[in-house]
N, C-alpha and C positions, 0 to 999 in steps of 0.2 A: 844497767846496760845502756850504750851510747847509743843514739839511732847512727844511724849509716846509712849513706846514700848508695843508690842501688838502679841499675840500669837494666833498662827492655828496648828488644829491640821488637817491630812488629814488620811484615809484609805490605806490601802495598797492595797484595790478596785481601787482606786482612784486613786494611785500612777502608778498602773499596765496599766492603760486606759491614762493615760494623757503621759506615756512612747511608749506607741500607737500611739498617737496621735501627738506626737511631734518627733516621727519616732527613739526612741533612741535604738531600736533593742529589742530581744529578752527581757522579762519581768526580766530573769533572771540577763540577761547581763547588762541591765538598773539598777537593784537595786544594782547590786555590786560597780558600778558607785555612782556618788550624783548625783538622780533624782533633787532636784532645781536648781542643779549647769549648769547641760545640760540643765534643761528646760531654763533656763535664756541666756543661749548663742546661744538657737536656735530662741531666739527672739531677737537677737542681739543686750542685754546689754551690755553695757562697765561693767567690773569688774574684781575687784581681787579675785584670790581666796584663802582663808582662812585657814593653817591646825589649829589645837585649839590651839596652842602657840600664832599664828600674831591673832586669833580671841581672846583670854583673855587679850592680848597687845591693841587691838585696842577698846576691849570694855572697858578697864580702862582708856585710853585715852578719850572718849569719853563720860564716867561715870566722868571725871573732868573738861567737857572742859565751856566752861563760859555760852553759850547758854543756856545748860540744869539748871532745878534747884536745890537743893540738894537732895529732895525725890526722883525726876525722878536717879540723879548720884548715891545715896546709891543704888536704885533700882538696877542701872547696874553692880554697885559692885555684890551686892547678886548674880543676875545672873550669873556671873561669876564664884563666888565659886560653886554655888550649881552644876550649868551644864555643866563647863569645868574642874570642879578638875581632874586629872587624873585619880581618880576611885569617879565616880559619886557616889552622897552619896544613891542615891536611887538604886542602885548595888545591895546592902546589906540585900533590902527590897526583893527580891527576884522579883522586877522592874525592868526591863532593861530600863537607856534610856543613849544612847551613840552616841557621839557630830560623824556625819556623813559629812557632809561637812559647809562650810560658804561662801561670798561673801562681796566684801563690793564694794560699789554702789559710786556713786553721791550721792545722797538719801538716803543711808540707809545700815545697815548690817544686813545681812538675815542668818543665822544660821538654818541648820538643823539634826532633832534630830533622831535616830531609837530609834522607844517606842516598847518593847515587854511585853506581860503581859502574863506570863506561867499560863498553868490551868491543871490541876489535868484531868488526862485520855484526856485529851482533846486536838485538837494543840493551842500554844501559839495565840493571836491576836496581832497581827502587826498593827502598825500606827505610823507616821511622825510627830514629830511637828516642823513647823515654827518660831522663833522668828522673829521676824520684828525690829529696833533698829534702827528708821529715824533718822534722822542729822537735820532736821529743818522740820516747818509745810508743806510746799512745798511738801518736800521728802516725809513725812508720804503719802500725799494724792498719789504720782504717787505711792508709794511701796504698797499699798492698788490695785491699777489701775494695777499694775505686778501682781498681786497673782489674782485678776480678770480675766485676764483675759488668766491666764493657766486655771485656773477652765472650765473659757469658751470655750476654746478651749481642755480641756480636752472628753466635754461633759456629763459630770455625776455630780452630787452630790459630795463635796469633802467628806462629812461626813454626812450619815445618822442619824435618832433619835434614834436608833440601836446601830450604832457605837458608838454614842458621850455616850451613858447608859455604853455601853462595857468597856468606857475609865474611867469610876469613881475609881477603886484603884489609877490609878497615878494623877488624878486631886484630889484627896483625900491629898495626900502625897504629892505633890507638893503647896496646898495652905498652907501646913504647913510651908513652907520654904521661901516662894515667894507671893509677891501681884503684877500681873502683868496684865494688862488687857487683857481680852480672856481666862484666865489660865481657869477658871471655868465658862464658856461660850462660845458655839457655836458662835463666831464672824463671821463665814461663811455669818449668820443670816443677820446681818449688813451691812455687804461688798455689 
């Protein structure tokens, strides 16, 4: 079996409590920061950290490397374009979602995104999404086991049935560009 890359999306509920939880200060001071990137060092993983140059570098490398098979590699290409171009193409859409930090693992490159969705008289909804981008079946299953168990340790829900309704314009506009598993499903579900 090939790994597969695999997306979460979390709250910024969620993001607020698990920066709590993992003592990274103030809610405010935490998001200006990359929430994964702290959370992962306060659980002391090994990792590099990523800006989107070394992450569009490392995920073409690893969209070519022999392991993977060509639909999973084209896959990593698309992701690439789509979500590291320098001005993301869903900008445009009046979507924000803009490349916030990355890591690359033993296991796996973990990319994360700020998703803003502006509304009319209303404030914007805020929410995070996770790429996942394992390096072998192995990796998938612990990078699966990392995202577990911040959840768990966050204490809440990463994403209610609420939330994930709220997130349909950019899961709308993103399956048009990407087939990526999670894109258009709550994988929290599975996990």
């Amino acid at each position: 079996m090939v790994p597969e890359p695999f997306v979460l999306y979390v709250s910024k509920r969620f993001i607020d409590r698990a920066c709590k939880a993992f003592g990274l200060g103030t809610i405010i001071a935490a998001a200006a920061r990359k929430p994964l990137t702290e959370m992962l060092k306060r659980m002391n993983v090994q990792l590099e950290e990523l800006d989107r140059d070394r992450a569009r570098e490392v995920l073409s490398k690893l969209g070519e490397s022999k392991g993977i098979t060509v639909s999973v590699g084209q896959l990593v290409k698309n992701l690439t374009l789509a979500l590291l171009a320098p001005t993301t193409l869903l900008y445009a859409m009046a979507k924000k979602i803009i490349y916030r930090s990355g890591v690359e693992t033993e296991d796996s490159v973990m990319l994360e995104f700020y998703v803003e969705i502006p509304r009319a008289f209303r404030p914007s909804l805020i929410y995070y999404m996770w790429l996942v981008v394992p390096k072998t079946e192995a990796g998938e299953e612990r990078s699966r086991k990392l995202v577990k168990t911040i959840a768990e340790r966050a204490g809440t829900a990463p994403l209610t049935d609420g939330e994930w309704e709220a997130l349909r314009p950019i899961i709308e506009k993103l399956r048009e560009q990407l087939e990526v598993r999670g894109l258009a499903e709550n994988l929290w579900k599975a996990i």
